[in-house]
N, C-alpha and C positions, 0 to 999 in steps of 0.2 A: 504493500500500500504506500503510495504516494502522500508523503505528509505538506501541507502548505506552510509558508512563512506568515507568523503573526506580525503586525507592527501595530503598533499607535501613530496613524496618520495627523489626525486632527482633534481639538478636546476643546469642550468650552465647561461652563462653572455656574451653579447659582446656588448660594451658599452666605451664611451670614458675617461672613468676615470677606467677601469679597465675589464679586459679579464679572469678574475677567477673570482668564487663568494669572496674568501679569499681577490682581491686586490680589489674588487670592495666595499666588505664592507671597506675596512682597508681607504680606500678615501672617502666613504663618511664618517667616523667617523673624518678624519683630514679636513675634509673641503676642499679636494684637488679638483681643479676646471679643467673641463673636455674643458672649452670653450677657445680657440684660433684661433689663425690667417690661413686662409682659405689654404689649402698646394695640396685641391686636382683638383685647376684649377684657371685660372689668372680670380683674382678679380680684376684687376686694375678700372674698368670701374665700377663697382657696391659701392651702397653708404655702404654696410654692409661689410665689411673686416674680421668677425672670425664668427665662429661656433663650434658646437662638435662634431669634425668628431673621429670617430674610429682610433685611432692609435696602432702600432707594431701589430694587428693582428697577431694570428700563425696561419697563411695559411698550412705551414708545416707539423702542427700537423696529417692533417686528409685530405691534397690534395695535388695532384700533378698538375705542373701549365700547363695542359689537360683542367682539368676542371673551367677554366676560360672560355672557348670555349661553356662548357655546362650552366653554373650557373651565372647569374647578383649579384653581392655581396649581393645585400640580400638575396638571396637564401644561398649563402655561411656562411653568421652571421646567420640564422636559422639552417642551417645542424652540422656546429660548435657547437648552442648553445644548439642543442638536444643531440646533443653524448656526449656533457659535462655531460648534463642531466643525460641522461639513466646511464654512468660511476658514476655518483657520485650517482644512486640509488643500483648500484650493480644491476641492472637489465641481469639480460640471459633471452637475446628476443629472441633466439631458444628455451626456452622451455616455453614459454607464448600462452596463447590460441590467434593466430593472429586475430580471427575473433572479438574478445573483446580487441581489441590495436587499440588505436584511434589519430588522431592526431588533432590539432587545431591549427593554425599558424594566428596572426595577422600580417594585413601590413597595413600600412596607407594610401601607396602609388603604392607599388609594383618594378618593375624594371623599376625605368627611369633613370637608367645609359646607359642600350640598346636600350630603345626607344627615348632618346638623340643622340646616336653614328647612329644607324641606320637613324633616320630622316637626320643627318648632312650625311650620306652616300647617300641616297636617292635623297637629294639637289645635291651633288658635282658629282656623279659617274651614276646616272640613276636607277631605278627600280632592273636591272638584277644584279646589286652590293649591296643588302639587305642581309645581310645572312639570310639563312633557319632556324637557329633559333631563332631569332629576337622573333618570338613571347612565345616559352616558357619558354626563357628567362624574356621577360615583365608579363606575364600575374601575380596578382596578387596572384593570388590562388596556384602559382608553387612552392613558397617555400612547403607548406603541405604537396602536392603530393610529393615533393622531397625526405622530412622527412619518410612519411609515405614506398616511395620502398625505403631507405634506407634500415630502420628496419623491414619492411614486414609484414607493421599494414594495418590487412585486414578490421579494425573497419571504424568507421565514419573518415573521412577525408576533411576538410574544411577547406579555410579560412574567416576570419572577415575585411571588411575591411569598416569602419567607420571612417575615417579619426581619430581625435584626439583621439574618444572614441576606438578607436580596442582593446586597450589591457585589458580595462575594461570589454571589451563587449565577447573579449574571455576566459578569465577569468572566468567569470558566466556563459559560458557556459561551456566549461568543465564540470565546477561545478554541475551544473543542468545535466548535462549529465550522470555522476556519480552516481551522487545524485538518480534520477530517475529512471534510463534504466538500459541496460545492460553492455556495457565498462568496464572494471575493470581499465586499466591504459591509460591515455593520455600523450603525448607528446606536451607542450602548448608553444605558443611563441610568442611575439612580438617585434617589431621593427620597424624602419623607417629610411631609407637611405636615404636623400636626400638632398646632399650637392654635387651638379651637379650644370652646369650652366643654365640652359633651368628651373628646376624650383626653382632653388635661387633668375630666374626674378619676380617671382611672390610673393615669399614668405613676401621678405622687404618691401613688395609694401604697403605703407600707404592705 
């Protein structure tokens, strides 16, 4: 068996200490600390007061604010962190074999920023007030798909979702995927958003 050469072509970042790979290395090398005080809903009641939430985001760069309507922010920190990606490989995905573009997105958890908003909608307002896209908004696997019609990777398309372990576990796959089969280029990504109130109850929880 013929084995392929891996590489890391191209990487982009979104992350609380830094939103480029350039500031994201340049923080961790000064030790610049990504953890504060909780700014994306009233912690007053909860015993944990900071986290590392995503700050300045450039939403700008690559959306117009439509698609908040389509995309749960992790979908958004995936779609951002692949276009970084593919720019900083100098990739032209129109002239790549689609059927060998692949994509792999880890989540740990998925969209429970919508399946937060929607539940408390559900509670207050009745059933017929859910929006219709509630669910591809939440579903775990919807950053990948996203990535994948972004760029029009007609390869393998999945996500890992492993709680703590996803980004390790997509990672080697990729890799083995490369490695192995047929793929020539993937688009790999992981993350974890959740710094919501609904499951910041569980997280602290001794």
């Amino acid at each position: 068996m013929k084995l392929n050469r891996v590489v890391v072509t191209g990487y982009g970042v979104t992350s609380p200490i830094g939103n480029t790979p350039e500031e994201f290395w340049n923080s961790l090398t000064t030790g610049k600390i990504g953890i504060g005080q909780i700014t994306k809903f009233d912690h007053s009641d909860f015993d944990v007061h900071n986290a590392a939430e995503i700050q300045d985001f450039p939403f700008d760069k690559y959306f117009v604010k439509k698609d908040t309507n389509r995309f749960d922010n992790y979908s958004l920190y995936a779609l951002y962190a692949a276009q970084e990606a593919v720019n900083h490989a100098n990739l032209d995905v129109e002239t790549l074999d689609k059927d060998r573009f692949g994509v792999i997105v880890a989540s740990g958890i998925g969209g429970i920023k919508e399946i937060e908003d929607q539940v408390l909608r559900l509670n207050d307002k009745g059933p017929k007030r859910v929006k219709p896209l509630t669910l591809p908004k939440a579903l775990p696997n919807m950053a990948s798909g996203n990535v994948a019609m972004r760029f029009g990777a007609n390869g393998v398309c999945k996500s890992i979702n492993t709680a703590c372990a996803s980004s390790n576990d997509a990672i080697g796959d990729a890799f083995r995927s490369i490695k192995v089969w047929f793929p020539r280029r993937y688009v790999g990504r992981w993350f974890r958003s959740i710094y919501y109130t609904f499951c910041y109850c569980w997280f602290p929880s001794p």
